[in-house]
N, C-alpha and C positions, 0 to 999 in steps of 0.2 A: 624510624624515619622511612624504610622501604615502604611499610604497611601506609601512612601518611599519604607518601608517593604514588602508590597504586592507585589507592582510595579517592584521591585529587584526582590521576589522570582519567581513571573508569569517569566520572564526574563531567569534568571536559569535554572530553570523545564522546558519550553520552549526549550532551548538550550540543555538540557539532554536530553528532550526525540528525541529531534532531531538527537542527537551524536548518541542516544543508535542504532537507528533504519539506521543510516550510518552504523556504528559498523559489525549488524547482515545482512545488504546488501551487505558487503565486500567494502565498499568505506572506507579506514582505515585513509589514508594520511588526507585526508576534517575531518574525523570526530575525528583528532588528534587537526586539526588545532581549530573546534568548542570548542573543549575537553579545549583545553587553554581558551578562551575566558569563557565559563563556569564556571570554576574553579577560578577565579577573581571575576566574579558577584557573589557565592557563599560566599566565603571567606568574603566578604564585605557585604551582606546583613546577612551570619550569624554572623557576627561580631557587625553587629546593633542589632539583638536580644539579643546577647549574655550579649551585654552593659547596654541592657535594660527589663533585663527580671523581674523587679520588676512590669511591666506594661504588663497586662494580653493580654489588645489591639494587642501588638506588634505580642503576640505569635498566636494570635489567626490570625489575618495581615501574618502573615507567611504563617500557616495552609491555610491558604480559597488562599491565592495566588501562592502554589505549587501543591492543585486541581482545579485553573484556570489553571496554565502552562501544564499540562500532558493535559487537553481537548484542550489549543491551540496548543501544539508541536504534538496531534497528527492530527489535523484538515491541519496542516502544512505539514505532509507526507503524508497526502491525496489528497493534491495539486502538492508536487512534484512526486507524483507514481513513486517511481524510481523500476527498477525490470522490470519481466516476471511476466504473471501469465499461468498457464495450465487451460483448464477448458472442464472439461470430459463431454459432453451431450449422454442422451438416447432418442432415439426420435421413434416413429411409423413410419416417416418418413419413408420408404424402397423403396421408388420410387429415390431418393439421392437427390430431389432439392435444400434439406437445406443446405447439405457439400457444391456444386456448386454457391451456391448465396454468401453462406461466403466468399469462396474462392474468388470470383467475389470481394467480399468487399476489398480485401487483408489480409484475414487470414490466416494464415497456419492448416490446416484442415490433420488431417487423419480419416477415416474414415472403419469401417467395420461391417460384419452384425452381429447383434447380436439375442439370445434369452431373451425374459421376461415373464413373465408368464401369460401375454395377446397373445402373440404370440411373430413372426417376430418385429426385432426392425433392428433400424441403430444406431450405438454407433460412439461418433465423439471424438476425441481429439484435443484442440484446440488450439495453441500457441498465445498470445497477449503481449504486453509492457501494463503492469497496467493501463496509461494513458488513453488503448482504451477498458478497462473492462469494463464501464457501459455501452460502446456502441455497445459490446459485447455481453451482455445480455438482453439489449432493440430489439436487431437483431434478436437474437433467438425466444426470448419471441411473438416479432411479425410474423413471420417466424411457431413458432408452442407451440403456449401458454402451450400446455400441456407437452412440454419435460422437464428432468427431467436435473439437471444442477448442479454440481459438480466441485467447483475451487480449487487450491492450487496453493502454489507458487513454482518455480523448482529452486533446489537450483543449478544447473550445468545445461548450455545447450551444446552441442557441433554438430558441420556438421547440414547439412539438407540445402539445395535452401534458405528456409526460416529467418532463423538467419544470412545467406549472405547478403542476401537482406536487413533485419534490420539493420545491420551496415552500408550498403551503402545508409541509408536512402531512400531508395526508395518506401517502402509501404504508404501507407496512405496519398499519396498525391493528 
């Protein structure tokens, strides 16, 4: 019954954290539809504890298998990377090869000079699909180990060549 328990709750939390993180990316319809399915495996494995809560195992089977499910549901939206991310660099760079080689990669780059209190800098902003974040900053990092690198996520994109282009799938081919 414990193993049951566990195996249902990883399941659930799984499926939660995966609604939750649809929810807060704006995919509502998908993470309505997860949201039903969820809601069944909850009902039913808390319905097994519920039945058997004179049995410490079950509770405990619960606990350890809904912080299994929150480490695999979020291990699972690190594989889907759905979104954009931005990611601001500061570089010494001032000759511009770094903006030009991204570019070259297919990133959307803006770029312009900046001040830091070593001197002369070049500041870049960088639009990517999360998908090509690590490959993003493995580029840079080789590119100019010393720059300084700053990501978030944009919750609205709109215009630009660049998010044209993402929708007609054309980058990164």
């Amino acid at each position: 019954m414990a193993l049951i328990i566990f195996s249902i709750n990883i399941v659930y939390v799984t499926f939660f954290t995966v609604r939750m993180i649809l929810t807060l990316k704006g995919y509502r319809y998908i993470a309505a539809g997860v949201s039903m399915v969820e809601v069944v495996i909850y009902v039913v494995g808390l319905g097994l504890v519920l039945d058997n809560l004179n049995e410490i195992q079950n509770l405990v089977a619960y606990a350890i298998g809904y912080g299994c499910g929150v480490i695999i549901g979020t291990k699972i939206e690190e594989k889907m990377a759905l979104g954009y991310i931005t990611v601001n660099v500061v570089t010494a760079d001032v000759n511009k090869t770094l903006p030009q080689t991204l570019r070259d990669k297919g990133y959307g780059v803006t770029d312009w000079s900046a001040n830091g209190r070593e001197g002369n800098r070049s500041a870049l902003q960088i639009l990517t699909p999360r998908k090509y974040e690590l490959q993003l900053y493995m580029a840079i990092k080789e590119l100019d180990p010393k720059a300084f690198i700053i990501s978030y996520e944009p919750k609205s994109i709109h215009g630009g060549f660049w998010v044209k282009s993402v929708r007609r799938g054309k980058l990164f081919k």
